[in-house]
Structure formats: structure tokens, C-alpha cells
C-alpha positions in Angstrom: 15.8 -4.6 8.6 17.7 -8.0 7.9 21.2 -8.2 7.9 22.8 -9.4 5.1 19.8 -9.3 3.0 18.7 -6.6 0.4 15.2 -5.3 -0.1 14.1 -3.4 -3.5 11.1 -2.8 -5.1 10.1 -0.9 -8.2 7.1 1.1 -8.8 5.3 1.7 -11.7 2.1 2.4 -13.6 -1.4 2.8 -12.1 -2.6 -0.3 -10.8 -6.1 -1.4 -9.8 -6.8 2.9 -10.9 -6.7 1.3 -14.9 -7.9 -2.2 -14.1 -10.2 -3.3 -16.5 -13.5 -3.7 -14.7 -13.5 -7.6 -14.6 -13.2 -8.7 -10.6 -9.5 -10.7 -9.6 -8.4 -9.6 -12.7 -5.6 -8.2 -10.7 -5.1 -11.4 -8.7 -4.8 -13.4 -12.1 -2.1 -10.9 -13.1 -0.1 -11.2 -10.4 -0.2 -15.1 -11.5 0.6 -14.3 -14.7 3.2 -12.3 -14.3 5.2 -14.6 -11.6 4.8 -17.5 -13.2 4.4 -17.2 -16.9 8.6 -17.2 -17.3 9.6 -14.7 -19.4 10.0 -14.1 -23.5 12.6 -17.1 -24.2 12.2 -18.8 -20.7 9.7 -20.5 -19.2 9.0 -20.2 -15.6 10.8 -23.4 -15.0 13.7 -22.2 -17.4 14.3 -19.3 -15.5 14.2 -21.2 -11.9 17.2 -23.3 -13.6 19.1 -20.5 -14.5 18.6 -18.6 -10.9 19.2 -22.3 -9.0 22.5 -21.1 -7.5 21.1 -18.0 -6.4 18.8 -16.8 -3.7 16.8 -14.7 -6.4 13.0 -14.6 -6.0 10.8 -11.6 -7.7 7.3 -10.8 -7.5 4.7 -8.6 -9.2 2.3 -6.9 -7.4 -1.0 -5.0 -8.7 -2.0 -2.2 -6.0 -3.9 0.2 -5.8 -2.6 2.9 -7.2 0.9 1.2 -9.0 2.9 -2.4 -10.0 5.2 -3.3 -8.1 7.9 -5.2 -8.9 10.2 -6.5 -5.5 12.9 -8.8 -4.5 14.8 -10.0 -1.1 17.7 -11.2 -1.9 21.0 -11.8 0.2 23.8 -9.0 -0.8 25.7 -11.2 -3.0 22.9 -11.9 -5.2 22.0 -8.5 -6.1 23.3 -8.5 -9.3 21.2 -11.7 -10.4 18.1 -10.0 -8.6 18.2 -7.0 -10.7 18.9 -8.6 -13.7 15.7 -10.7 -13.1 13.7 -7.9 -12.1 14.6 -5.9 -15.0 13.7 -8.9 -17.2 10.3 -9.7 -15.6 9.2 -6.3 -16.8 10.7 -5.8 -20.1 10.4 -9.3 -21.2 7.6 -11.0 -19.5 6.8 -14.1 -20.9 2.9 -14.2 -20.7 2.7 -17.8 -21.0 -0.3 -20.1 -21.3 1.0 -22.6 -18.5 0.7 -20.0 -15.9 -3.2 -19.5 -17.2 -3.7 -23.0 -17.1 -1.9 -23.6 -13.8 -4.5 -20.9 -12.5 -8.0 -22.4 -13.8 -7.1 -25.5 -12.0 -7.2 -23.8 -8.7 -9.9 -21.7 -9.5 -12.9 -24.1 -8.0 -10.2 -24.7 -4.8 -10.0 -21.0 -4.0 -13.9 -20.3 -4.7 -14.4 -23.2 -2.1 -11.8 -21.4 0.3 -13.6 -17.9 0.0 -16.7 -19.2 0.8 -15.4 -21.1 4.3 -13.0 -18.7 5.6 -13.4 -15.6 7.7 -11.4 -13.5 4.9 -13.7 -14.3 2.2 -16.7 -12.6 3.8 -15.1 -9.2 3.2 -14.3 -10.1 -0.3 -18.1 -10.3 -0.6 -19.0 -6.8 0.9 -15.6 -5.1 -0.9 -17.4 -4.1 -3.8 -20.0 -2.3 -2.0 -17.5 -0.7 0.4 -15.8 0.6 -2.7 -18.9 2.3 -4.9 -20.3 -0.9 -6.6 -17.1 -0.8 -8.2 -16.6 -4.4 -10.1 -12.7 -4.0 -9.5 -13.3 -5.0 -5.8 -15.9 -7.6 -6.3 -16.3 -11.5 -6.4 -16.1 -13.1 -9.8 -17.9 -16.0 -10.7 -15.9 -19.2 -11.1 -16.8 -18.4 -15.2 -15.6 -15.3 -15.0 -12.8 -16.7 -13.8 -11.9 -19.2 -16.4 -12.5 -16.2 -19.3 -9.2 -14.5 -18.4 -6.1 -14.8 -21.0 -2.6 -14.1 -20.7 -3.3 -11.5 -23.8 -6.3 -9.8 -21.5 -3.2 -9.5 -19.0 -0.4 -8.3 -21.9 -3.3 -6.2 -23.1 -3.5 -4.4 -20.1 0.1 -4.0 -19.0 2.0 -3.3 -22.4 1.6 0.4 -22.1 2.7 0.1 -18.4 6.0 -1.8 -19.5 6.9 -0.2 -22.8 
């Protein structure tokens, strides 16, 4: 509990359980999603027209739903909602955010091979069945995802 401050989130959809079988694919959505703007804003846009606001969403894949969530202080509640309902009725999809993620792809390979955490992300998809979902894509695999794999994927979830 914070005082002053408002917690929501909204859950939807099926998450990782309709994942197409391509490994991070739910990571990149999450990228997508956050910071591919929305239909006639970019990302950038939208940060503009939220500047005198404390409004911040997020979308989440899990395992069993999306999530979409905000914190926001109780005066911007209004703004919050309005950007959460946006986000998933109008997400923008754009190739900015795709590109903004390839150039990090060979930084976070390089992290999961040196840190602690990345070890499990090695061993996940054999905890979970051999289930591709859970494993570690190659750094090709990586650069094969497209903002339509992800609008593919989550326009039956958002209609």
C-alpha cells in the first residue's frame, strides 16, 4: 500500500498458454507493446502528451494472461485509464520499437551468458517439458521477430 498512489491492472487473454513456440517471443512483446506508441502516436508522441502527468503503463505477457498495469498518483487516474485503455485498443505496433530491440539484442545475449540469472534461462526449457516457449533463442532467432508476428498474435486477444 502507498498512500496517495493508485494501483490497477487489467487482465486478459492467455498469455505464454497461446505463445507461438518461438523463445522470448514474449519478452519482445512486452517491448513492443510499451514502446511501439500507439495507432496515431508514436511512443515519443504519447510521452509528450502524458508530460504533465505521472502516467506510466506496462504490458506484461504471463503465464497464463496479459496484463496491462499502471501506478499512478490519485489525481492522475483519469489520464492512466485513458492510456491503459488506449494501449490495448489502439496499440501502435511500430517498427521503432523493433528496431530499438535488435540493437540490444547482442548486449542482453552477452548479459545472459555472465550473470547468475542467465543459467536458469538455460535449464528453463527443460524444467518445463522441452517446451521452446521457455528456452534460449539464438541471437538470429532473435532478429526474425516483427511487430506483425506480435499484432499477429495478440489481435484476437485485443479485439
Amino acid at each position: 500500500f502507498d498512500a496517495g498512489y493508485v494501483h490497477l491492472v487489467a487482465r486478459f487473454g492467455t498469455g505464454k498458454l497461446e505463445q507461438p513456440p518461438r523463445p522470448w517471443f514474449d519478452k519482445f512483446t512486452e517491448f513492443v507493446m510499451d514502446y511501439g506508441g500507439l495507432g496515431e502516436h508514436s511512443y515519443d508522441d504519447v510521452d509528450k502528451i502524458f508530460a504533465d502527468n505521472s502516467v506510466w503503463v506496462g504490458f506484461w505477457v504471463n503465464g497464463d494472461d496479459f496484463d496491462v498495469s499502471t501506478e499512478v498518483i490519485a489525481d492522475d487516474l483519469l489520464p492512466a485509464l485513458q492510456l491503459m485503455a488506449a494501449s490495448i485498443t489502439d496499440p501502435g505496433y511500430r517498427e521503432e520499437a523493433v528496431r530499438e530491440y535488435k540493437a540490444d539484442i547482442s548486449a542482453d545475449m552477452n548479459r545472459l551468458r555472465h550473470r547468475l540469472g542467465g543459467a536458469l534461462e538455460f535449464v528453463e526449457e527443460y524444467l518445463w517439458g522441452n517446451d521452446p516457449r521457455f528456452g534460449v533463442p539464438t541471437e538470429e532467432e532473435l532478429t526474425g521477430f516483427t511487430s506483425d508476428d506480435v499484432r499477429e498474435w495478440l489481435e484476437d486477444h485485443l479485439a
